[in-house]
MDAnalysis code that builds the backbone (N, CA, C; Angstrom):
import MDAnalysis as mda
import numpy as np

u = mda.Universe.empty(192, n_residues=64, atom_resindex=np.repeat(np.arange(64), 3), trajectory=True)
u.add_TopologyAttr("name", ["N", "CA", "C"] * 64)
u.add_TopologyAttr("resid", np.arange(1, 65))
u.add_TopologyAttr("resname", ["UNK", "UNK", "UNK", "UNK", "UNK", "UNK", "UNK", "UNK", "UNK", "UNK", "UNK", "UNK", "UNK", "UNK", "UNK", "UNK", "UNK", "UNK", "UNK", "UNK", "UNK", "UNK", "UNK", "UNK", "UNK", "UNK", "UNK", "UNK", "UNK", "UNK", "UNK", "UNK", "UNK", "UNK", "UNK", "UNK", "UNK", "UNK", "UNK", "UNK", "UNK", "UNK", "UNK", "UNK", "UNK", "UNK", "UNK", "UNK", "UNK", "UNK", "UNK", "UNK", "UNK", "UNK", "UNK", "UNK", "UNK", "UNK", "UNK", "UNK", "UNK", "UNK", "UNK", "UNK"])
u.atoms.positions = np.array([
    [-23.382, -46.707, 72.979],
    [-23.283, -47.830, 73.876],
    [-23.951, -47.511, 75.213],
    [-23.607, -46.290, 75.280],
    [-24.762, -45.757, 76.985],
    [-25.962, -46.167, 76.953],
    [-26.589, -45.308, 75.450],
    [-27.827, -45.452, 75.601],
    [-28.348, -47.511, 75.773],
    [-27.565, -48.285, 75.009],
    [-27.979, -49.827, 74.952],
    [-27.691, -49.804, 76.770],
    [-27.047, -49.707, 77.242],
    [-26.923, -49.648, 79.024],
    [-27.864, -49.354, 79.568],
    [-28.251, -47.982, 79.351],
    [-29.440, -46.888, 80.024],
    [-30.721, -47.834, 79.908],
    [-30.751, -48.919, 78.764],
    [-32.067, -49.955, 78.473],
    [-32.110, -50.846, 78.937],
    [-30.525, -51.147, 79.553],
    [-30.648, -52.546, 80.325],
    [-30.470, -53.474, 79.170],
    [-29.606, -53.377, 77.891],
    [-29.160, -53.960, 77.289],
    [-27.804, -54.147, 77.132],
    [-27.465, -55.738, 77.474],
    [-25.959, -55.771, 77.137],
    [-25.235, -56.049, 76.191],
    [-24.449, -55.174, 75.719],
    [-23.662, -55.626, 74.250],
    [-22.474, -56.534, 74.542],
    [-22.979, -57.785, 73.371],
    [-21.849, -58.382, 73.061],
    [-20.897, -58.054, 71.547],
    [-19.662, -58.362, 71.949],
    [-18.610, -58.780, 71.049],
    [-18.288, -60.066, 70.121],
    [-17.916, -60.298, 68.767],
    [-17.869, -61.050, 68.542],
    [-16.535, -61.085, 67.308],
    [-15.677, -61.826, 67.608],
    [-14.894, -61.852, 66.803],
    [-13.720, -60.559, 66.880],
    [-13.572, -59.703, 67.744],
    [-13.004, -58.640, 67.796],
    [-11.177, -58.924, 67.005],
    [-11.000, -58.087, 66.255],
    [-9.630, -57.911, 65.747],
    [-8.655, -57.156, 66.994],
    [-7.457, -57.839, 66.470],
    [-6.645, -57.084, 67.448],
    [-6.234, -55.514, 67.958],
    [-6.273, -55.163, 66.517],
    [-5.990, -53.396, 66.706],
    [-7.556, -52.878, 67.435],
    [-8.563, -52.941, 66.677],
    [-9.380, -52.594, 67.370],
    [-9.873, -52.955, 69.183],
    [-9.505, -53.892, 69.561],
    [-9.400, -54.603, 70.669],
    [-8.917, -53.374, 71.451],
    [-7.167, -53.273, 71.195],
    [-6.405, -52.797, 72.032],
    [-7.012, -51.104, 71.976],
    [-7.651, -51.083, 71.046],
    [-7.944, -48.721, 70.865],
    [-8.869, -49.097, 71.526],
    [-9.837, -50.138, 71.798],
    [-11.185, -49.966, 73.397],
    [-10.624, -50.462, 74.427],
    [-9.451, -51.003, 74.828],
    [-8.763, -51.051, 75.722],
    [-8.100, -49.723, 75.723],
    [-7.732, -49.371, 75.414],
    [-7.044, -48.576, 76.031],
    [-7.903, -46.983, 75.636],
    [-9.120, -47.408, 75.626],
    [-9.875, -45.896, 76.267],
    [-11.094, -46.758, 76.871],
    [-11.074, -47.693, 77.506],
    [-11.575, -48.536, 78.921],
    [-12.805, -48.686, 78.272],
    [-12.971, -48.900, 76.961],
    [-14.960, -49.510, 76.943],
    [-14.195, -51.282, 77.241],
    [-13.193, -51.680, 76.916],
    [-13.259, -53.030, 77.782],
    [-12.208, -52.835, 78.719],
    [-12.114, -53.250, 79.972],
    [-13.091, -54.014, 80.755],
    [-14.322, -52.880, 81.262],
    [-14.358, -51.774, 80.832],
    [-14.934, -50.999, 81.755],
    [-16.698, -50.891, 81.565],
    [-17.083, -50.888, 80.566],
    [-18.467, -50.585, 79.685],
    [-18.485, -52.460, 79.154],
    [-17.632, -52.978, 78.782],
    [-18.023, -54.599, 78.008],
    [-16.883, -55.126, 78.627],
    [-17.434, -56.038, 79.701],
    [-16.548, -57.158, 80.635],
    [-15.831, -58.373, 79.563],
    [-15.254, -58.614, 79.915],
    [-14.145, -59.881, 79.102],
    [-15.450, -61.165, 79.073],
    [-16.122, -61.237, 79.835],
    [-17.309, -61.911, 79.733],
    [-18.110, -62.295, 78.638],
    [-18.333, -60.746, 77.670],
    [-18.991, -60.506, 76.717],
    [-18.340, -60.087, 75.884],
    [-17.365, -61.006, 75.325],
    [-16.787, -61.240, 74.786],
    [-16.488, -62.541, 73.763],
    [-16.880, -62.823, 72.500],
    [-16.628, -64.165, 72.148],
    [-15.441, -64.258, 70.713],
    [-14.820, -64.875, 70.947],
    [-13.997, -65.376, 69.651],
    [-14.773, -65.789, 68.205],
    [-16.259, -66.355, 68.416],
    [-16.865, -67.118, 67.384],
    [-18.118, -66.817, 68.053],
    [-19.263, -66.598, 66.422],
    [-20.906, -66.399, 66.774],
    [-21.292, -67.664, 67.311],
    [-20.764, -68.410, 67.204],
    [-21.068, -70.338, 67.672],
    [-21.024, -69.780, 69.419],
    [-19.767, -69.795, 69.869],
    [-19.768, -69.432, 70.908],
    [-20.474, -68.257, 71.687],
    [-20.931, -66.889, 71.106],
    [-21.628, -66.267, 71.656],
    [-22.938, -66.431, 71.816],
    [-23.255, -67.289, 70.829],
    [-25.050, -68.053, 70.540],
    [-25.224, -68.705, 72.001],
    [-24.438, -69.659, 71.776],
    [-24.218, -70.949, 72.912],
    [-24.661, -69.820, 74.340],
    [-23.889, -68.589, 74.769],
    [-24.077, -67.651, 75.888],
    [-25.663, -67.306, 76.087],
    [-25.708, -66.662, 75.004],
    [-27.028, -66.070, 74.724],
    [-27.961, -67.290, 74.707],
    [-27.789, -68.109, 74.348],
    [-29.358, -69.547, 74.961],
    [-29.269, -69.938, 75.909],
    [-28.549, -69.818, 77.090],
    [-27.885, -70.117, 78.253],
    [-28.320, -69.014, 78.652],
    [-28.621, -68.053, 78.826],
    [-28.571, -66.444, 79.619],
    [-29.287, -65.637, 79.408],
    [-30.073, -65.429, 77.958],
    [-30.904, -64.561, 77.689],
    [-32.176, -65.331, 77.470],
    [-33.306, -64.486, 78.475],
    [-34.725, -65.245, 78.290],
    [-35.270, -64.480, 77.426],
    [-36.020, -65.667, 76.494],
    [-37.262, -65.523, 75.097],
    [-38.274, -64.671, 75.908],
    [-38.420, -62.991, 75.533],
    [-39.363, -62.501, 76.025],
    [-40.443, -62.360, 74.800],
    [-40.380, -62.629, 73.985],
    [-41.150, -62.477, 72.459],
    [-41.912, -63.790, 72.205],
    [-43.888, -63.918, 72.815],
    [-44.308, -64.793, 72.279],
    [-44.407, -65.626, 71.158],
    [-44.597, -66.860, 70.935],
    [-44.369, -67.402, 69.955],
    [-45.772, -66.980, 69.177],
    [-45.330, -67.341, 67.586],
    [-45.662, -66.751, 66.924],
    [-46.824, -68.322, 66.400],
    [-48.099, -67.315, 66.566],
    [-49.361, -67.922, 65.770],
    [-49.746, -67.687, 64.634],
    [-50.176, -68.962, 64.285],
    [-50.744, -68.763, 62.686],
    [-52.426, -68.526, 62.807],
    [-52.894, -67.906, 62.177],
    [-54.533, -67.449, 62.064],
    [-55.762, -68.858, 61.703],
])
């Protein structure tokens, strides 16, 4: 997860279960490393973030 940081990439969550939730809570990758922010209940909802927030750096694609 450093190294996705060290790139200036932010990881999202999606769908997180409860047990697992609470074992990165309680060794601080959330809130500490992945804000409650980046965080989604549903890929619907994290999509929706990500077209809202993340810019298309990948030209579109030509045909010959």
């Amino acid at each position: 997860m450093m190294a996705l940081m060290a790139k200036n990439i932010q990881p999202l969550l999606v769908g997180v279960q409860e047990q697992p939730r609470y074992r990165m809570e309680a060794i601080d990758i959330i809130p500490d490393l992945i804000h409650e922010e980046f965080i989604f209940e549903t890929y619907e909802e994290c999509l929706a973030w990500v077209l809202v927030n993340v810019e298309d750096t990948v030209p579109p694609y030509k045909e010959w």
